[in-house]
C-alpha distance (Angstrom), angle and dihedral (degrees) to the residues before:
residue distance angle dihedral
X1 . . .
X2 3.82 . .
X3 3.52 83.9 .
X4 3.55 92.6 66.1
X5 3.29 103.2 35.8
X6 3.50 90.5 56.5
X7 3.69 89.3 57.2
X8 3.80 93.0 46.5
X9 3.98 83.9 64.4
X10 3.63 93.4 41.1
X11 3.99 84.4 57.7
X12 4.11 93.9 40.8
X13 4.18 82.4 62.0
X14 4.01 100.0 39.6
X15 3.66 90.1 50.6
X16 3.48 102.7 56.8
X17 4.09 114.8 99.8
X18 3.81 102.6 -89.9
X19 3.59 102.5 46.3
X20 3.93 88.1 42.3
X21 4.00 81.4 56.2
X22 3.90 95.7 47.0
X23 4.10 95.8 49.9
X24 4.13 92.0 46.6
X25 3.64 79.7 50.2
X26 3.71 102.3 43.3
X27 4.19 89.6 44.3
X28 3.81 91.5 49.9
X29 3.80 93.8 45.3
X30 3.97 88.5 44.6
X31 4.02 97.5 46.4
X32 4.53 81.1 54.6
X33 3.90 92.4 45.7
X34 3.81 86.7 51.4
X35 3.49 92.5 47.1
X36 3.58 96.2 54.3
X37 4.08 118.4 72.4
X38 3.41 113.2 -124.1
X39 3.74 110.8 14.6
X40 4.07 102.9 77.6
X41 3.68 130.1 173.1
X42 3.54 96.8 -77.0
X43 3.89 92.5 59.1
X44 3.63 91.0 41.6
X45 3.87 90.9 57.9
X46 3.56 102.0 42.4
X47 3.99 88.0 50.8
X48 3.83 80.4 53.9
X49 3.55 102.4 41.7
X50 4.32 89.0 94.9
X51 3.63 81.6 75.2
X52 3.85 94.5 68.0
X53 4.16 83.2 78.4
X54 3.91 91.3 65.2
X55 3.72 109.7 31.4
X56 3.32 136.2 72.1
X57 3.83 120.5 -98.7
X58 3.63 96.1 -118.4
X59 3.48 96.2 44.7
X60 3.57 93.6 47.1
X61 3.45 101.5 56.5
X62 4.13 96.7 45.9
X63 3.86 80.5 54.8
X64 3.76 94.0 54.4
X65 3.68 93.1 40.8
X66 3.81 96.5 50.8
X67 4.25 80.0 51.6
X68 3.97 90.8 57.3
X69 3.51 103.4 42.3
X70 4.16 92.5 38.4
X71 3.63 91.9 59.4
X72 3.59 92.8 56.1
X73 4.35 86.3 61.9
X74 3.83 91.4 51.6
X75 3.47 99.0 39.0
X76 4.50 83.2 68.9
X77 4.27 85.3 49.5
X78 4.09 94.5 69.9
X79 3.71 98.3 33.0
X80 3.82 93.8 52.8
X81 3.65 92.7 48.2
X82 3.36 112.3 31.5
X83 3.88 108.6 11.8
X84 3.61 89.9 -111.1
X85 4.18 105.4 134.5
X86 4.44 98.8 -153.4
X87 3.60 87.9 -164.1
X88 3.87 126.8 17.7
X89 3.58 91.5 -108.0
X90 3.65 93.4 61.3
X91 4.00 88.4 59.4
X92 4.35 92.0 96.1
X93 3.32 93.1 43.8
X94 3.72 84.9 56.3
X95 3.83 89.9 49.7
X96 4.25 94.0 69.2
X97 3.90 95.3 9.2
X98 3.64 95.3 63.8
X99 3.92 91.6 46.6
X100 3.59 91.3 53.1
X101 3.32 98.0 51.8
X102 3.87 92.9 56.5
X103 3.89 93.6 45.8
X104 4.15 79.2 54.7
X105 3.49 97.1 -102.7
X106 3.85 94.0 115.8
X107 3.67 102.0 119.2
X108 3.92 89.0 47.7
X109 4.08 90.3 58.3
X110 3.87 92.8 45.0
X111 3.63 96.1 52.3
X112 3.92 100.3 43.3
X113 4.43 78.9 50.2
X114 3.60 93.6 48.0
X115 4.34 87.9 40.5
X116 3.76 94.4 34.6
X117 4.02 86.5 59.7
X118 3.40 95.6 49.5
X119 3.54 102.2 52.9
X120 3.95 94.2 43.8
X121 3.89 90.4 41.8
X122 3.58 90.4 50.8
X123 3.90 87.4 50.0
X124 3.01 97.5 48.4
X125 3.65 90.7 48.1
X126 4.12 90.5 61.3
X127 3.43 85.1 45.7
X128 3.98 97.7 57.6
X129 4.01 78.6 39.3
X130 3.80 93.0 57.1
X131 3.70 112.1 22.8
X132 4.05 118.0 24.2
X133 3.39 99.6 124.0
X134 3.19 110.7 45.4
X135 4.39 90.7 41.7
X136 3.79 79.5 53.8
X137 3.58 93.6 53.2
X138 3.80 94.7 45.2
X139 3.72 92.8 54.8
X140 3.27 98.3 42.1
X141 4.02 83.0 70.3
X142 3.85 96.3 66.7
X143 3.59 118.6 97.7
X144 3.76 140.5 -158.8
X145 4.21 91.0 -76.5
X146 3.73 89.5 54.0
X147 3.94 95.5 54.4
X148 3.93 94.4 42.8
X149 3.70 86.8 51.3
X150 3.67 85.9 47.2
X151 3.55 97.1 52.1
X152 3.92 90.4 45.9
X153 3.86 92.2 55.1
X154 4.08 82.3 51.9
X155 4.01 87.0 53.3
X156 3.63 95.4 49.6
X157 3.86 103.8 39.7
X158 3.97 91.0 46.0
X159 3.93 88.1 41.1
X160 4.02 90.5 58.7
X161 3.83 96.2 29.6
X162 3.91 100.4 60.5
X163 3.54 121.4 59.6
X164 3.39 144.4 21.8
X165 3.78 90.3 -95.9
X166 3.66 131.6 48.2
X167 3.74 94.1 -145.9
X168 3.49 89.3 42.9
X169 3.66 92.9 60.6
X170 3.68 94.5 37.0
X171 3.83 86.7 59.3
X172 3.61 91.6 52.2
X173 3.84 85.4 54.3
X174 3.60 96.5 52.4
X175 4.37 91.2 48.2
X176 3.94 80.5 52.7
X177 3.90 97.4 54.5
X178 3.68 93.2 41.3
X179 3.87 93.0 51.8
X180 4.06 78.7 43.3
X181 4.18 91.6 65.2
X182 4.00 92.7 52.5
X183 3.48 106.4 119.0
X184 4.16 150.0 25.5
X185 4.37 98.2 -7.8
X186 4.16 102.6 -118.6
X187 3.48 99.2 -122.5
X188 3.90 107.0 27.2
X189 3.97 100.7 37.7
X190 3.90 87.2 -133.8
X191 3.86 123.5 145.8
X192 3.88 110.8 -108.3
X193 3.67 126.8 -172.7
X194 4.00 96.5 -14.9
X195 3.57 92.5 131.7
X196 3.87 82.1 -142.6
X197 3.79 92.4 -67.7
X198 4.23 107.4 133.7
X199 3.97 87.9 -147.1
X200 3.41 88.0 61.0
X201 3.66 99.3 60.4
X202 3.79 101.8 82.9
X203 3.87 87.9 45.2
X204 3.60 130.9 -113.9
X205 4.31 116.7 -53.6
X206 4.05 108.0 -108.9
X207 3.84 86.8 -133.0
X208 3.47 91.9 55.2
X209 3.68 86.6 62.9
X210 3.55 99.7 39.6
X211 3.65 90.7 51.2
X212 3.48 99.7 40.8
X213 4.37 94.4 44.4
X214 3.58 86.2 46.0
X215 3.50 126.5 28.3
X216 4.04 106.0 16.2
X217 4.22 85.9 45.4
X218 4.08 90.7 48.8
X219 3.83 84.9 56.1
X220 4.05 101.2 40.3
X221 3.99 86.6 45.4
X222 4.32 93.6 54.3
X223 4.01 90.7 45.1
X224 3.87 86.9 46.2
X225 3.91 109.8 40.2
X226 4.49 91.4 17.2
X227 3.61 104.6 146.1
X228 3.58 99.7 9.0
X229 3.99 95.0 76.4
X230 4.02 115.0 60.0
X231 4.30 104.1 -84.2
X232 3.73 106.3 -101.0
X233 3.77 111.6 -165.4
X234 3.79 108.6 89.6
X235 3.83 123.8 173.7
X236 3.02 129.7 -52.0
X237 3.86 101.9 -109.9
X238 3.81 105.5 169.0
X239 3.60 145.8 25.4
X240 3.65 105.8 -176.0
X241 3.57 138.5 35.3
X242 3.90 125.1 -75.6
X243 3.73 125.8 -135.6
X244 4.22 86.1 -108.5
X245 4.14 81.9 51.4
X246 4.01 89.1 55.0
X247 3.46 94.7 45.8
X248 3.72 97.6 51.8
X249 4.32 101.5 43.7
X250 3.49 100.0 49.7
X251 3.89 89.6 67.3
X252 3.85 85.5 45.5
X253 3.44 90.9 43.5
X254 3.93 95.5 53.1
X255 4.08 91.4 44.5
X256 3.79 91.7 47.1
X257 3.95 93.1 55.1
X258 3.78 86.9 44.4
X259 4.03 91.3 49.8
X260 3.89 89.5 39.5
X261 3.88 102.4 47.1
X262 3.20 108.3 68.1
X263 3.89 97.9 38.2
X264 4.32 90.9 66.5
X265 3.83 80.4 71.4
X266 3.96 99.5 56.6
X267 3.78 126.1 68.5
X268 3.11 93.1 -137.3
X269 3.84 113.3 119.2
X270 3.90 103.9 -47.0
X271 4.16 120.6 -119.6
X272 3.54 93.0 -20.6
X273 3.92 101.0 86.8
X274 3.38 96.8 44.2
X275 3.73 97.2 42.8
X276 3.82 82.3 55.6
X277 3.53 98.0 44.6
X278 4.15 93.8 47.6
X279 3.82 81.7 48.7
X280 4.02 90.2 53.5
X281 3.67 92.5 41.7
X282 4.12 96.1 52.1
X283 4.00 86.8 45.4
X284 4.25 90.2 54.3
X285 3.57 91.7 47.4
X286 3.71 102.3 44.4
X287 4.04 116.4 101.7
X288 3.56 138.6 -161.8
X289 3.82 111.4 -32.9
X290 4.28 96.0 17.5
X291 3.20 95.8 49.9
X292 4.19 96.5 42.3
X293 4.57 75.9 58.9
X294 3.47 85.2 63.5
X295 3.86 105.0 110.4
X296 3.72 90.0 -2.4
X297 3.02 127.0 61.3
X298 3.66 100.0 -0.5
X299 3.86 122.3 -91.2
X300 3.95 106.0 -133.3
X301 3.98 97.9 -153.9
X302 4.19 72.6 63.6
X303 3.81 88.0 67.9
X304 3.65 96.7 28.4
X305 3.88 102.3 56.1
X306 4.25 98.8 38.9
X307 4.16 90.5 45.0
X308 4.30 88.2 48.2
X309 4.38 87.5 42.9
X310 3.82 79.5 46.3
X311 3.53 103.7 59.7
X312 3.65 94.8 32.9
X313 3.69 94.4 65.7
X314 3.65 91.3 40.8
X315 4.38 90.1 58.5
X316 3.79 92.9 33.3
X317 4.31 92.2 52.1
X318 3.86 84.3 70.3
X319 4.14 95.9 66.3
X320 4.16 85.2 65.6
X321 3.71 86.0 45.4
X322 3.98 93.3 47.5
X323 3.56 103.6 33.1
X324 3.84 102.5 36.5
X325 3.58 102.9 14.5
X326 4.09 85.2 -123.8
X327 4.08 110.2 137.3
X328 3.57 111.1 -147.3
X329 3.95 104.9 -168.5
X330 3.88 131.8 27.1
X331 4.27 92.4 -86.3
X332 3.33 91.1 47.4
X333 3.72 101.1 60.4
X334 3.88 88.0 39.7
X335 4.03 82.3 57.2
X336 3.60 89.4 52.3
X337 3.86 95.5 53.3
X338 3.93 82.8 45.5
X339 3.93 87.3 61.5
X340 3.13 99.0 38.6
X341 4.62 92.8 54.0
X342 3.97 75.0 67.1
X343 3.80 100.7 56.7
X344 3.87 88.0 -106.0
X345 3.90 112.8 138.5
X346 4.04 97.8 -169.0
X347 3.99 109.5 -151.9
X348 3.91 136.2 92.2
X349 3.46 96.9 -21.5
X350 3.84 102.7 40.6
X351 3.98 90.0 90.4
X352 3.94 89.1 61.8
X353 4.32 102.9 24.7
X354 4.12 84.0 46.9
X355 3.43 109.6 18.7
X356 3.72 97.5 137.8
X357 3.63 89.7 56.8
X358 3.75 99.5 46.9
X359 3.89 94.0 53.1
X360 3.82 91.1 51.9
X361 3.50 87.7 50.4
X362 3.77 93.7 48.1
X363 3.64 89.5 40.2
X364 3.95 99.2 50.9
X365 3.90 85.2 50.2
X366 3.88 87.8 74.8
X367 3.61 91.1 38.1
X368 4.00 87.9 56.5
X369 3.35 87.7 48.6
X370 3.23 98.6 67.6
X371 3.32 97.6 39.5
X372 3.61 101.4 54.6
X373 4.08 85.7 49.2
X374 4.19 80.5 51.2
X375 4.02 91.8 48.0
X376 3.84 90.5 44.4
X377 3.57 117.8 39.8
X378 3.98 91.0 59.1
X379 3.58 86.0 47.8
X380 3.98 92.9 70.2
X381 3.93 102.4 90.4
X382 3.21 89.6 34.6
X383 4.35 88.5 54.0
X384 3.77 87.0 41.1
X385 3.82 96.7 60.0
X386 3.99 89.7 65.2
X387 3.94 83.4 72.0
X388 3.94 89.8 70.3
X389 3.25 96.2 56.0
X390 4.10 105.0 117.7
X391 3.80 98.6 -98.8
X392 3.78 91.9 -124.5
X393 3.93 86.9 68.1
X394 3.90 90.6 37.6
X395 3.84 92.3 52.8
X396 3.85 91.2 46.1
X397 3.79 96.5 48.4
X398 3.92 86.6 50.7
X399 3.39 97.5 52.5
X400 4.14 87.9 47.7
X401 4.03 85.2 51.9
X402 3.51 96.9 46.7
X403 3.53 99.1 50.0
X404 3.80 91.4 36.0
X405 3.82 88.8 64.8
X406 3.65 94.3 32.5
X407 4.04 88.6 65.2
X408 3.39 95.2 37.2
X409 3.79 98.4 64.5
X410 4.05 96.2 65.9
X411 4.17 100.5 -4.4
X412 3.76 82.9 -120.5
X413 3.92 119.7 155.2
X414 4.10 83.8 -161.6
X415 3.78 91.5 63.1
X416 3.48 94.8 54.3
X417 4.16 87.5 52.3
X418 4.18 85.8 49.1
X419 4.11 89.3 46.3
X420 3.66 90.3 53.8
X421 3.87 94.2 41.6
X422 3.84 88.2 51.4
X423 3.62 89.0 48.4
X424 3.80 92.7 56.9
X425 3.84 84.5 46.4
X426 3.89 88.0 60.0
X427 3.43 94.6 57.9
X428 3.88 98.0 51.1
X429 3.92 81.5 46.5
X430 4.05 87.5 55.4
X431 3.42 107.9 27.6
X432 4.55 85.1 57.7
X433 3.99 82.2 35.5
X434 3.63 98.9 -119.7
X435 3.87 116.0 156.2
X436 3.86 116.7 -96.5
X437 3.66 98.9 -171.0
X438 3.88 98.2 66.4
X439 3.93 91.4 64.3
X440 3.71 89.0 55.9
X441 4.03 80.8 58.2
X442 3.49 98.4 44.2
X443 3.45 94.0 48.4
X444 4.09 93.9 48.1
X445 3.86 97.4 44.7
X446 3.58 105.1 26.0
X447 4.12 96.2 80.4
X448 3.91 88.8 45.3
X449 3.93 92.2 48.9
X450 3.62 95.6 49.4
X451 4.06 90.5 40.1
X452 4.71 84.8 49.3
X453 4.03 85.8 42.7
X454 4.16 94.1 56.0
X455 3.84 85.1 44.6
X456 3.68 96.0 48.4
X457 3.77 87.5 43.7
X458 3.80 99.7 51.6
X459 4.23 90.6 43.4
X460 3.62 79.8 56.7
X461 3.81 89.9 43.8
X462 3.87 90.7 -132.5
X463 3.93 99.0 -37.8
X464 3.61 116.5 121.6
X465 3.96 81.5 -157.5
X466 3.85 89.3 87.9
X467 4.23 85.4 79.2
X468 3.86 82.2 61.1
X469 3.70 99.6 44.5
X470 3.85 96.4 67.3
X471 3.88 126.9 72.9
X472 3.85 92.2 -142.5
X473 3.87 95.1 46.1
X474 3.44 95.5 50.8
X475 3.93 96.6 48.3
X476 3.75 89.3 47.4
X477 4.18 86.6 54.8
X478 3.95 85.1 44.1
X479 4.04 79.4 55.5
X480 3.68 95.7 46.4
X481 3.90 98.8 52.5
X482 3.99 89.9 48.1
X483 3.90 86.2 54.4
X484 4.25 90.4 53.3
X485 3.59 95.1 41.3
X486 3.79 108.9 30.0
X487 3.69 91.6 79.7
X488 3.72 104.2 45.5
X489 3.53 90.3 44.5
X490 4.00 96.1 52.5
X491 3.87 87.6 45.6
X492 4.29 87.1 58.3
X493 3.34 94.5 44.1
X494 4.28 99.2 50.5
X495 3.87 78.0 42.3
X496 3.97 97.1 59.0
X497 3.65 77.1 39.2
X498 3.44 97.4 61.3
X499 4.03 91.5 36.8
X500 3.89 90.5 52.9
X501 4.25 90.5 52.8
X502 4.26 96.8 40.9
């Protein structure tokens, strides 16, 4: 009962006019930022962070938090239409969105993204409500073996997943975590893999390769192979969601929460592994006619499941930030500083020093929840309409977008040389139909793999026994090995199966 009561006054102080006025603000500025490649929540709230001085603390923070959580809606808008991922996390949802949007189905994928977020953010939201100290406390027990196992189980589901060929997508992997080790090394501060280039030595931006793998090589491969390949865009059939639609993203829905949940707790490589993971999960369960939309015509539990493991990592990263004062993503520790330029130290004793603050926070996350479902779901047509655009016009005002946010990241001339290098890179990668998507994951979780591997391997003071000496560590390996040989197994058995009936 305290519980609630403390959210009841959490909601009596987000309610009132201003704070109202700051969220709608926040949301609508967050739903542009993720719109936009290359500027992301955590630039948007650093550029904002001057504001701090002037507003009041409450306020503030609603305003920053209806930023972060916005962006994570828009970032689905640009990937489903135009293959352009806003934010890294949006690149699966790309994967099926944007083929469902050119087999017509475009209105369908935006409103299971815009629904899907709701329902997991709202989730999520009861779940911060409920349980953020003791989900703190639990993943504050995992160590460096856990996350490197973690990040391996990422490897090798989104290795077998994506792709028509497992070597295919395991090459893709490997491209990823080489383009991962360019840069200053973690621990030693030496150059690696600069080639002697000074731009090179903070590593190459993950949007830059998003961007350029996705959206930049979607346009360069239509101006180069248009009218040779079979024309793709068909009409545009529906705008909303059938009753078939329904019945197959709640399940997603529901998993992708689950899958997304627990992962805003972990360091351990933000929204990308479990966007991934929900992804792999939806693909293994599909049958028959779903899963043959897979790659084709764009499976919508492929949308529904990543965008609901999405925005439940995104709400659920704020209990580590509340109750322990650890950020677990980029936004997050930019929140913390925000705190902190008011005197605020979040951690244990935030809930009782600034309780009134926290439960308006908490509080004006369900309130931007429904508002960002309000601000989106009438927004569909609307989206939809950019699709009949004549493509010339459509490729143009990508490229302009892409490189727009491309420069805008570091104001370097040299990344827009890399971005359309990359892009050229994407092509090859399509036109021989390797995978694009597992480089982005390579590239992500490859520095913080190797980084958890050298701490696992020092705790065990150079034993690789210390993977065996922990409970969790060991089931997650248990989980790894089913995930290689599951699948080769089942395919000898149906085929002494099928050997035993001819």
């Amino acid at each position: 009962m305290d519980i609630i009561n403390a959210l009841l006054q959490g909601f009596a102080t987000a309610i009132s006019p201003a704070n109202l006025l700051w969220c709608l603000v926040g949301c609508g500025l967050g739903t542009a930022v993720g719109v936009l490649p290359g500027i992301g929540p955590a630039v948007a709230v650093a550029m904002l962070l001057p504001i701090t001085a002037k507003v009041d603390v409450t306020a503030s923070m609603i305003f920053f938090a209806g930023i972060y959580y916005g962006a994570m809606y828009g970032g689905s808008t640009t990937s489903i239409l135009l293959n352009t991922p806003g934010e890294t996390a949006s690149m699966v949802t790309a994967m099926e969105g944007n083929k469902m949007a050119k087999s017509g189905r475009a209105g369908a994928a935006l409103a299971t993204s815009a629904i899907g977020s709701f329902v997991a953010g709202t989730i999520a939201t009861v779940i911060v409500t409920l349980f953020a100290p003791y989900v703190a406390e639990f993943a504050v027990k995992l160590g460096p073996p856990e996350y490197f196992l973690l990040m391996v189980l990422a490897f090798t589901t989104v290795s077998a997943v994506l792709g028509q060929s497992a070597l295919r997508g395991m090459t893709s992997l490997f491209l990823g975590l080489a383009v991962g080790l360019v840069g200053m090394d973690q621990i030693s501060g030496q150059a690696r893999y600069t080639l002697g280039v000074p731009e090179l030595l903070d590593g190459i931006e993950i949007v830059l390769v998003a961007v350029g793998l996705f959206a930049v090589a979607e346009v360069l491969y239509a101006a180069l192979y248009e009218g040779r390949t079979a024309e793709t865009q068909h009409s545009l059939s529906r705008v909303h969601m059938t009753g078939r639609d329904w019945k197959r993203s709640i399940p997603a829905w529901l998993r992708g929460t689950a899958i997304g949940a627990p992962f805003g707790c972990i360091p351990a490589g933000g929204t990308e592994i479990p966007t991934f993971l929900s992804y792999a999960a939806e693909k293994k369960l599909a049958k028959g006619q779903n899963l043959a939309e897979f790659g084709t015509k764009g499976a919508i539990e492929g949308v529904a499941g990543p965008e609901a493991a999405n925005n439940a990592t995104v709400t659920t990263a704020l209990i580590p930030l509340l109750t322990l004062g650890i950020p677990t993503s980029n936004t997050t520790a930019i929140l913390l500083g925000a705190f902190q330029n008011y005197g605020i130290q979040p951690g244990p004793q935030l809930f009782t020093n600034s309780a009134a603050l926290v439960w308006a926070l908490i509080a004006s996350l369900y309130i931007g929840n429904v508002m960002l479902l309000i601000l989106n779901l009438p927004m569909v047509g609307l989206w939809v309409k950019l699709l009949k655009i004549p493509k010339p016009q459509l490729y143009a005002g990508i490229l302009i977008f892409a490189t727009v946010g491309a420069y805008g990241m570091r104001q370097s001339a040299f990344d827009l040389v890399l971005l359309y290098a990359i892009g050229l890179v994407g092509v090859l990668m399509r036109r021989y139909d390797f995978p694009t998507a597992p480089v982005v994951v390579g590239m992500i979780l490859g520095p913080l793999a190797e980084a958890q591997l050298r701490n696992a391997v020092s705790i065990g003071e150079g034993s690789a026994m210390v993977f065996l000496q922990r409970p969790m560590s060991v089931a997650m390996i248990v989980i790894i090995l089913g995930v290689i040989a599951l699948p080769p197994l089942a395919r000898l058995i149906a085929r002494g199966r099928r050997s035993a009936a001819g």
